[in-house]
Structures are given as C-alpha cells and as structure tokens.
N, CA and C of each residue as an Amber inpcrd file, in Angstrom:
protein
   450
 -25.2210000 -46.0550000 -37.3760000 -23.9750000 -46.3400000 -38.0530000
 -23.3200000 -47.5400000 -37.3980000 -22.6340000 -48.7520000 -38.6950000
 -21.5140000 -49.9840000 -38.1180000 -20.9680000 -49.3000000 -37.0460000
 -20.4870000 -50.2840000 -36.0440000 -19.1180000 -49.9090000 -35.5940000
 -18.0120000 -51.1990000 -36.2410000 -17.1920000 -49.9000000 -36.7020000
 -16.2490000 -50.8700000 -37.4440000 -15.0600000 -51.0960000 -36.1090000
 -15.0040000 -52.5720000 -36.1310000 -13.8200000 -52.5870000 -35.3990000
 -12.0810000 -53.1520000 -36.0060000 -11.1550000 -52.9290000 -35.4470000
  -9.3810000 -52.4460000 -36.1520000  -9.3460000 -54.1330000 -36.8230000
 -10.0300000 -55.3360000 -36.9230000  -9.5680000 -56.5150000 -37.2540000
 -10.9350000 -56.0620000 -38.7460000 -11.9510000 -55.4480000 -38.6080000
 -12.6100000 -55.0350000 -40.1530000 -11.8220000 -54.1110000 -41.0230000
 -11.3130000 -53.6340000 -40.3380000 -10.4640000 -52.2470000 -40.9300000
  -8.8740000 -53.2170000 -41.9470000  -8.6910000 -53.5190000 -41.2310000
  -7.5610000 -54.4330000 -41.5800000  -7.5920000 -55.0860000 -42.7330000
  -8.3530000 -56.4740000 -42.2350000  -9.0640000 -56.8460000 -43.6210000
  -9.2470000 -55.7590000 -44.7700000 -10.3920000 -55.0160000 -44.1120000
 -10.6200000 -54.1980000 -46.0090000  -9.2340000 -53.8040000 -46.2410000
  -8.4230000 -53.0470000 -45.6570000  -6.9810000 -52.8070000 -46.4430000
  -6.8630000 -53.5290000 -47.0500000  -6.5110000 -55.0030000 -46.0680000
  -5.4010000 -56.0260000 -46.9760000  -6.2430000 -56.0800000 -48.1580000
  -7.6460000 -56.2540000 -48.1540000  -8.1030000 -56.8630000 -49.8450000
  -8.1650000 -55.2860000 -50.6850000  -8.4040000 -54.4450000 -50.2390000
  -8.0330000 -52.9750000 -51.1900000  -6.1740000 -53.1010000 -51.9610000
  -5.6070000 -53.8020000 -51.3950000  -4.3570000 -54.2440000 -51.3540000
  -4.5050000 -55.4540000 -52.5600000  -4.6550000 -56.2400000 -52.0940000
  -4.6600000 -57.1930000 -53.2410000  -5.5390000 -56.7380000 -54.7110000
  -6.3900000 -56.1630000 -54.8100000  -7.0610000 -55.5730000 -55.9980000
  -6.3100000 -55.3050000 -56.5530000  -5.1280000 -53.8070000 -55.8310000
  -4.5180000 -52.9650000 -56.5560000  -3.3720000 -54.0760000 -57.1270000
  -2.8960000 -55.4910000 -56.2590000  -1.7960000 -56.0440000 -56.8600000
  -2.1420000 -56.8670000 -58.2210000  -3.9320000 -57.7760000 -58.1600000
  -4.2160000 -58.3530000 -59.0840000  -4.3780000 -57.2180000 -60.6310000
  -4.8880000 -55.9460000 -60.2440000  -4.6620000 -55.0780000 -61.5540000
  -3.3750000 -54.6150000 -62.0320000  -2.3660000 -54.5030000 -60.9970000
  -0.7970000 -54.5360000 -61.3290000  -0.0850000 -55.5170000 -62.5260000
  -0.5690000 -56.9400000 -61.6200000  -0.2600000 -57.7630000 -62.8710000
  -1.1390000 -57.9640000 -64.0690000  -2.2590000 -57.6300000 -64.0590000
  -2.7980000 -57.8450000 -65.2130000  -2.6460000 -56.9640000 -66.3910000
  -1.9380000 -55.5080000 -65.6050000  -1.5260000 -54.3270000 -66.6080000
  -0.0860000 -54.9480000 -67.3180000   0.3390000 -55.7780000 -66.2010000
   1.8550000 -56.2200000 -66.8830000   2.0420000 -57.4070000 -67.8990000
   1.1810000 -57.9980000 -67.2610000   0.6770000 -58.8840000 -68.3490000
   0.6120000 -58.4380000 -69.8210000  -0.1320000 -57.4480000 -70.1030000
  -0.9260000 -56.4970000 -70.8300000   0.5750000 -55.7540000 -71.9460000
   1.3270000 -55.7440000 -71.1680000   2.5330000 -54.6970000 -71.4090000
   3.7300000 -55.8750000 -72.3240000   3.8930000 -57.2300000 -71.4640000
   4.7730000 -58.0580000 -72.1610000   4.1730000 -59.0360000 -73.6680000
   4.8230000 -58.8440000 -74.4690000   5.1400000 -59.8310000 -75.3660000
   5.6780000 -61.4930000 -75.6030000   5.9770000 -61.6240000 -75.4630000
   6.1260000 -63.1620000 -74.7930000   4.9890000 -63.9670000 -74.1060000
   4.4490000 -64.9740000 -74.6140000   3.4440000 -65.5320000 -74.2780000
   3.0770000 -65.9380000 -72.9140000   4.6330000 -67.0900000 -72.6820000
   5.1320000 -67.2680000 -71.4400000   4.8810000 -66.0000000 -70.1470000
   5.4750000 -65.4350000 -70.3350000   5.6570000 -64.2320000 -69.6430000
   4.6130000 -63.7370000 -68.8950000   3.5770000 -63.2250000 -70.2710000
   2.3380000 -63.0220000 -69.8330000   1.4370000 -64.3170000 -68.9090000
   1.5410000 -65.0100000 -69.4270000   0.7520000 -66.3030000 -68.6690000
   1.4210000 -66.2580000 -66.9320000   2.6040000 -65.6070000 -66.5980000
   3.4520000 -66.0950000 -65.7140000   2.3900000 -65.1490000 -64.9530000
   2.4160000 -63.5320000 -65.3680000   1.6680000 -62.5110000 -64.8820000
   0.3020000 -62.6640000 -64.6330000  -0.3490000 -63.1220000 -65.6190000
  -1.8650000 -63.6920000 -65.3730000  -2.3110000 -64.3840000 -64.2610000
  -1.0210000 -65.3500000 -64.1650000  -1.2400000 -66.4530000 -63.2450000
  -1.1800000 -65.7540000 -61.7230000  -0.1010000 -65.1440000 -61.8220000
   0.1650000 -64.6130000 -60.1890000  -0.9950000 -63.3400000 -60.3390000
  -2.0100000 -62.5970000 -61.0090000  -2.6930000 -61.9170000 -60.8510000
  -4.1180000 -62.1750000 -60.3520000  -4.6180000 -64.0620000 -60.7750000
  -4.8670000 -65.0260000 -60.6460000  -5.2550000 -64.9200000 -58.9170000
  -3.5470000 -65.5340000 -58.7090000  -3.5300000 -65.4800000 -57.5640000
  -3.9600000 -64.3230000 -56.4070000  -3.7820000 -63.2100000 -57.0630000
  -3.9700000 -62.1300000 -56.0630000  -5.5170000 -62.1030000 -55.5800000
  -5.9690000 -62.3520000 -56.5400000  -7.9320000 -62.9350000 -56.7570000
  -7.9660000 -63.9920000 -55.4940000  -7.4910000 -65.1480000 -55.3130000
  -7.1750000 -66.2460000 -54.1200000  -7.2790000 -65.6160000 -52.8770000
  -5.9730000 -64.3190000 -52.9130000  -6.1660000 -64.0060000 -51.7240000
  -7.0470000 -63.1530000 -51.2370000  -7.5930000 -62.2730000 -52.0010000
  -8.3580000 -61.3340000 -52.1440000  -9.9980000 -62.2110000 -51.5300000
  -9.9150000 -63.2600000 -51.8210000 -11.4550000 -64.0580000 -51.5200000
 -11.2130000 -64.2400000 -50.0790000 -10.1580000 -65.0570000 -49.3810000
  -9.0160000 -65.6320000 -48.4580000  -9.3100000 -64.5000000 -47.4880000
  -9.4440000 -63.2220000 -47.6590000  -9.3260000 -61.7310000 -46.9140000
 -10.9390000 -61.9250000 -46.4350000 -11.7800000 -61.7260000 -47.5630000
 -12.9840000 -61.1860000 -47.6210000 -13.9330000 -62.2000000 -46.7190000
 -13.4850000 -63.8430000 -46.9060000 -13.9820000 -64.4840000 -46.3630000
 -14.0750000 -64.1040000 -44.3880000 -12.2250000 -64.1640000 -44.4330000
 -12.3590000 -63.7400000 -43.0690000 -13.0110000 -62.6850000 -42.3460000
 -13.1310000 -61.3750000 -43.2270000 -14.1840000 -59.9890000 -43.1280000
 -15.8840000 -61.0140000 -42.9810000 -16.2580000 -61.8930000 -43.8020000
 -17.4040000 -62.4790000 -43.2550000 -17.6820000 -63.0660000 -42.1260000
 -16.4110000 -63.7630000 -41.1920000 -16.4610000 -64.1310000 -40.2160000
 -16.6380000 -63.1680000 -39.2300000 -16.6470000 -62.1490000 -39.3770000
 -16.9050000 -61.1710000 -38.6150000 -18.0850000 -60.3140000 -38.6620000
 -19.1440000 -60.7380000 -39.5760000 -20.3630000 -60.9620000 -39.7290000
 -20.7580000 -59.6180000 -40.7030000 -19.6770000 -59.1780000 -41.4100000
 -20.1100000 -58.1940000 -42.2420000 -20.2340000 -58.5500000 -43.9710000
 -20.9160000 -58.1470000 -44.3540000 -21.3320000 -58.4750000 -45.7090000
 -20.0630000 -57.9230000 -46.7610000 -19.8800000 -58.4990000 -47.8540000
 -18.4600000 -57.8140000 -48.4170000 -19.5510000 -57.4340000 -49.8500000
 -18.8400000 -56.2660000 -50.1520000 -19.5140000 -55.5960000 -51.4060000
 -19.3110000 -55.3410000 -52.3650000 -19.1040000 -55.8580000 -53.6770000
 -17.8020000 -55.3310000 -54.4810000 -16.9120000 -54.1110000 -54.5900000
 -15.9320000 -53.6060000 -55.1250000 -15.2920000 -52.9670000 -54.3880000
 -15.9240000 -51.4680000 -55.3610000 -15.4130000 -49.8650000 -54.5950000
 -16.6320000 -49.0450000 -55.2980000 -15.8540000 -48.5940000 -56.3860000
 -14.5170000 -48.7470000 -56.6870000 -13.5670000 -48.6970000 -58.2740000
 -12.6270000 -49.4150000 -58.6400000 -12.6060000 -49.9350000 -59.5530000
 -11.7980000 -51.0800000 -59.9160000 -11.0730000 -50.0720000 -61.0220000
  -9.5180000 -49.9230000 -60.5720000  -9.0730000 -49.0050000 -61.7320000
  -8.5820000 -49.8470000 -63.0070000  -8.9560000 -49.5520000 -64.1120000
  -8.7070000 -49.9810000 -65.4900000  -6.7230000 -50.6010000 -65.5740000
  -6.6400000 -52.1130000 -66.6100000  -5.3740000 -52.1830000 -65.6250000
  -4.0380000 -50.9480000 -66.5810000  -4.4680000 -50.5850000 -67.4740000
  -3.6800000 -49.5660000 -68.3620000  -4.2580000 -48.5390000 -67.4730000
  -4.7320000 -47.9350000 -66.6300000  -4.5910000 -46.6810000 -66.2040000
  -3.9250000 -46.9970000 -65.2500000  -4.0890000 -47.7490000 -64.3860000
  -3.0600000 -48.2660000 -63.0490000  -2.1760000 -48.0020000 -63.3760000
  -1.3620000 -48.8830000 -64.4430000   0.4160000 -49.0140000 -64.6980000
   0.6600000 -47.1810000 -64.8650000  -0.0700000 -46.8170000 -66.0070000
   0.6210000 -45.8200000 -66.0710000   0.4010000 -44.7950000 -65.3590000
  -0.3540000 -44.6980000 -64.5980000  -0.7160000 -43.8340000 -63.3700000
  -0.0340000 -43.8080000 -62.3570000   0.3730000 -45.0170000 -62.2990000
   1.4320000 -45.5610000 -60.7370000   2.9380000 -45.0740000 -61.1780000
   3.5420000 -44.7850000 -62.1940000   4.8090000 -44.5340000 -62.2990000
   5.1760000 -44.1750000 -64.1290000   4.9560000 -43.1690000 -64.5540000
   5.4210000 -43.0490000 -65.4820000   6.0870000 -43.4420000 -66.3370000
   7.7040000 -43.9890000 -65.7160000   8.6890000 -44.4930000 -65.8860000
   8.4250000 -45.6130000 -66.1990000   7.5850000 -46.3000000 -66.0570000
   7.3300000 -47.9800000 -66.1860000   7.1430000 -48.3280000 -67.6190000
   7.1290000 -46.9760000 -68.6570000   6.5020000 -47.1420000 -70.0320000
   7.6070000 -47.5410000 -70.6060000   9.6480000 -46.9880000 -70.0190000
  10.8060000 -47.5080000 -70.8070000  10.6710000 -49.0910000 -70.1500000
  10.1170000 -49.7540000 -69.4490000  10.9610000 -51.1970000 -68.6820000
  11.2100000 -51.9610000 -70.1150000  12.2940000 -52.3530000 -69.3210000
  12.6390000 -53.7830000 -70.1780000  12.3020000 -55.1720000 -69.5770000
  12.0090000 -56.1450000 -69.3210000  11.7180000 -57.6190000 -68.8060000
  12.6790000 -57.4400000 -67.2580000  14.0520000 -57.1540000 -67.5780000
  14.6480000 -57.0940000 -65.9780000  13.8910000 -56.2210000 -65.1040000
  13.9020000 -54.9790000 -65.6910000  13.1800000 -54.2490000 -64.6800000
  12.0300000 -54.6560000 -64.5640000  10.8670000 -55.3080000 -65.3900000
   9.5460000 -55.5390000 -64.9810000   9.5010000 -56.6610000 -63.7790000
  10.6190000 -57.3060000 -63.7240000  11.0520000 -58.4150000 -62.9730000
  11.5520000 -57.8100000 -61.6230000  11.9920000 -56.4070000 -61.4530000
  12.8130000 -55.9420000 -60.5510000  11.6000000 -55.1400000 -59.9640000
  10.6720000 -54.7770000 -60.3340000   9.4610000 -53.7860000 -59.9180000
   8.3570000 -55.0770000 -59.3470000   8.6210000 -55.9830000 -59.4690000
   7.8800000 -57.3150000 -59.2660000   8.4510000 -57.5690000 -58.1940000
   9.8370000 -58.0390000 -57.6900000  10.5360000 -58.0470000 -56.9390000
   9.6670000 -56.7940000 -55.5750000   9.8720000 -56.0540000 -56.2230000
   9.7760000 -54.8160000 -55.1990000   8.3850000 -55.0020000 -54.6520000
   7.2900000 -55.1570000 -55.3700000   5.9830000 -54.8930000 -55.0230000
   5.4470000 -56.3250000 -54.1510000   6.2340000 -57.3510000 -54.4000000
   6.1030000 -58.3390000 -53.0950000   6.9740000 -58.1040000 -52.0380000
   7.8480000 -57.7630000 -52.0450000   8.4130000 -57.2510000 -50.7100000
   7.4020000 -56.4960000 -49.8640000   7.0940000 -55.1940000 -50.5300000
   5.8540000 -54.3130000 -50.0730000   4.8190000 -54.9680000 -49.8950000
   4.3620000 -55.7430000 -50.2940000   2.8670000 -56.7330000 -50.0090000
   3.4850000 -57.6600000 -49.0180000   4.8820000 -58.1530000 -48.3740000
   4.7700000 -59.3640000 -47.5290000   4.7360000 -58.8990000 -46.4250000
   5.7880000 -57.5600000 -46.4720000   5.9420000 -56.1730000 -45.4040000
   4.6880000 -55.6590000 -44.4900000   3.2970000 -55.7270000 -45.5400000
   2.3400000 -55.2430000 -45.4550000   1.2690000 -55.8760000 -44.5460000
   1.7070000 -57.6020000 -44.7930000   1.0660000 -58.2500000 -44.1640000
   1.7040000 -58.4290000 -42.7650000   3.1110000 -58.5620000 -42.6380000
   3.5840000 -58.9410000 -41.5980000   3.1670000 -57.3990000 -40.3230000
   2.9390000 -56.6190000 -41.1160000   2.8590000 -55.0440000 -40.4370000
   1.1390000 -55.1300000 -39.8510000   0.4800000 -55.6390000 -40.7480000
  -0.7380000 -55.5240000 -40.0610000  -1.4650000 -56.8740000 -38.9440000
  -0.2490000 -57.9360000 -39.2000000  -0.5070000 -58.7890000 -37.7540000
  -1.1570000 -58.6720000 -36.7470000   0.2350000 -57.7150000 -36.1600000
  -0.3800000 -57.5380000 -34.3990000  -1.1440000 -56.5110000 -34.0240000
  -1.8930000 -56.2860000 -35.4830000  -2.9490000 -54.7120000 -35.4950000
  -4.6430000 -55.6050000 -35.0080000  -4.4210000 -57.1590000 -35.4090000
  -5.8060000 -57.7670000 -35.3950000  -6.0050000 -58.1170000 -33.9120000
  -6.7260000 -58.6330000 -33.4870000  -6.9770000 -59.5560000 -32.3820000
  -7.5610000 -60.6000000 -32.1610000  -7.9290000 -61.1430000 -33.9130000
  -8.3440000 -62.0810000 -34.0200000  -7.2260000 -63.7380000 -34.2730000
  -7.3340000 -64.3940000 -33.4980000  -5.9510000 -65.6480000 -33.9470000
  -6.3790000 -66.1690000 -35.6700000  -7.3410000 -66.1440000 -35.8430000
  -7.6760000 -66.8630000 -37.5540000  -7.0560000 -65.4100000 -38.4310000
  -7.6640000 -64.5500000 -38.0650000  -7.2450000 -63.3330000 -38.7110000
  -5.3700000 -63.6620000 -39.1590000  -4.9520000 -63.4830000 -37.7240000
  -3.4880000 -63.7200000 -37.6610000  -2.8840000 -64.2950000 -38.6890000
  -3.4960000 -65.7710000 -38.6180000  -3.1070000 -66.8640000 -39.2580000
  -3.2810000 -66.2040000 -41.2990000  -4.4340000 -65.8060000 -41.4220000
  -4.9910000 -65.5150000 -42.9020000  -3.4170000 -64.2540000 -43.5100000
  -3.6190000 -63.7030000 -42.5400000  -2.5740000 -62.6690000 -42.9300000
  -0.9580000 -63.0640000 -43.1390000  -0.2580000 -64.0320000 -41.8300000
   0.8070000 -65.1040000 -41.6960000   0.7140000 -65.6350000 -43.0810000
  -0.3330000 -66.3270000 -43.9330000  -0.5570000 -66.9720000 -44.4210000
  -0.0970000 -66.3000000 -45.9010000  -0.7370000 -65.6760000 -46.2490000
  -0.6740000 -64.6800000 -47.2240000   0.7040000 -63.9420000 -47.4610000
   1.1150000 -63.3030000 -46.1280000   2.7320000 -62.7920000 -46.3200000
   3.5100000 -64.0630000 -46.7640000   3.5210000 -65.2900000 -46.4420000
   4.0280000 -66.1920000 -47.1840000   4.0210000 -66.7370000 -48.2870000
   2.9800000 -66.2980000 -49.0160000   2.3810000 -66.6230000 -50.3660000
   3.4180000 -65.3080000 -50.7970000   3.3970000 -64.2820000 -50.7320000
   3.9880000 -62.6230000 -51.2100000   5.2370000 -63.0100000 -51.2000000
   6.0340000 -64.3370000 -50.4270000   7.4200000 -63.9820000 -50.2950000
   7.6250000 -65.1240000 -51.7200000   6.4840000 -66.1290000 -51.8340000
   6.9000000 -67.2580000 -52.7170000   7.0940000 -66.1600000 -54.0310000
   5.8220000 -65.7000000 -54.1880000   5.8630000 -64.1310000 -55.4120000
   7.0690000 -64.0810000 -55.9210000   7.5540000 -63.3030000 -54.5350000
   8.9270000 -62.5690000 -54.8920000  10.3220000 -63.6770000 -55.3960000
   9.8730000 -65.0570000 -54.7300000  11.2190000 -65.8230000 -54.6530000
  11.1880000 -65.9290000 -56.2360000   9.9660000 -66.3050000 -56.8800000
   9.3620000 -66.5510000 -58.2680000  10.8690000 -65.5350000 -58.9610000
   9.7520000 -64.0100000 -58.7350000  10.6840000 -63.2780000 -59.4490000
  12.0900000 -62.8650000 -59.3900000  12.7520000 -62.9580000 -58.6330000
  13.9680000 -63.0760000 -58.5810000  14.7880000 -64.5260000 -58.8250000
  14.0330000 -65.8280000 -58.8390000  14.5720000 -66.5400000 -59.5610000
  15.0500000 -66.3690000 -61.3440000  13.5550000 -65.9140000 -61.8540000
  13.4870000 -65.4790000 -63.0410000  14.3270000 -64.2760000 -63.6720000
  14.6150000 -63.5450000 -62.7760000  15.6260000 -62.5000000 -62.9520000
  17.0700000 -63.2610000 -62.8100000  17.6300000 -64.2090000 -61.7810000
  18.6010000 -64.9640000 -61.6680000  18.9760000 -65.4080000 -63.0460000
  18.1550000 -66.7570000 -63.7650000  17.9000000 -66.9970000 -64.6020000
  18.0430000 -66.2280000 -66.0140000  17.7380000 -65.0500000 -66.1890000
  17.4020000 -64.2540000 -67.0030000  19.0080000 -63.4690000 -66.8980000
  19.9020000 -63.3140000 -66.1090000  20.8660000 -62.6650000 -66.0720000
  22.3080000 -63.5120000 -66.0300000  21.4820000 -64.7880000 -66.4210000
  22.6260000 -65.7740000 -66.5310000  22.7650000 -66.3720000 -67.9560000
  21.5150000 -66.1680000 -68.6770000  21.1290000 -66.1240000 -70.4320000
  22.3730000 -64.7330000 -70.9770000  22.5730000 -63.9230000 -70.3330000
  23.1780000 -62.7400000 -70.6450000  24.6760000 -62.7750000 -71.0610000
C-alpha cells in the first residue's frame, strides 16, 4: 500500500472541492434564464476546471498519478440535493448563495495552507484562495449592481 503523505491528502481535497464547485455552477447555470447570466456561471464553472488541473498538477509533482475522479454527481442532482430550498431562489439569492460558497472555498484554501509542507504547494493554494475571493468580489458586485436597478 501508497503511503499517502498530509501535502497528497490536501491536494485531493482541494480538487474533490473544486469538482463539487465546477458542478455547482454548472447546475446554476442550468437553473437561470438569462443568457448573460448563464454564460457568467459557465464561465466561473469554467474556471473551477483551471483550478481543479492547477491542484492535480501539483498532486503530480509529488509523483502520484491523478485518476479521474470515482463520481461526478449529475449537476441537477447536486443543486437539488445540496439544499432543497434552492428550488424558490430568485437571481439575488442565487447571487447571495454564490457569495457564500466563495467565501467557503477561499476559507478552505487559506485553512489548508499550513496543513502542506510543501512551499509550491503553499503558493498553488495562496493562489487559488485568491482567485475564490475575485469569485466572490464578482458576485457581490453583481448583487450591488442588481440592488441598485431596484
């Protein structure tokens, strides 16, 4: 048997992490009307794919093979699996649950930092929580925006 060591472990989170965020948005995507909108979701789901490679790569530097992952949940079972409630949103709230879920993803990264011991590691993760905060700045601009149309 591997020995897995806490900077492999890490990694696979963070990219088990990004999966669940790139199927997040692609369920939301999925959910809005507005062309725009959707494209906005696509795009940052897009992105979650970026980092998700960004992760896996660094898991190769550590000389382990990456495998696809063993379930990719469907992105309509995700949404509605993850919260019931998500079936009334209106655009603010899809904007406000967006809000929320990069906070939790920048949180996530900044939390698993000083778990690595690798300095590139460090950096990939640094790197990434900063990408999660642009996310969030995104959506709460758009909510700004959106509550000033009102």
């Amino acid at each position: 048997m591997k020995n897995v060591n806490a900077d492999e472990e890490v990694l696979e989170f963070a990219i088990a992490r990004e999966i669940e965020a790139h199927n997040f948005y692609m369920a939301l995507a999925q959910r809005v009307e507005s062309p725009e909108i959707k494209s906005v979701f696509e795009e940052l789901a897009g992105e979650e794919l970026e980092h998700q490679a960004k992760l896996e790569l660094e898991l190769m530097k550590t000389g382990r093979v990456v495998t696809e992952p063993k379930k990719i949940i469907d992105e309509h079972e995700y949404i509605l699996s993850d919260d019931k409630s998500q079936l009334d949103m209106d655009y603010k709230d899809v904007l406000m649950l967006g809000v929320e879920k990069e906070e939790a993803a920048f949180r996530t990264y900044v939390n698993l930092i000083p778990q690595t011991d690798s300095d590139e590691s460090r950096e990939v993760l640094l790197a990434l929580a900063q990408e999660e905060v642009r996310h969030k700045i995104r959506f709460e601009t758009e909510y700004d925006l959106l509550l000033k149309k009102d």
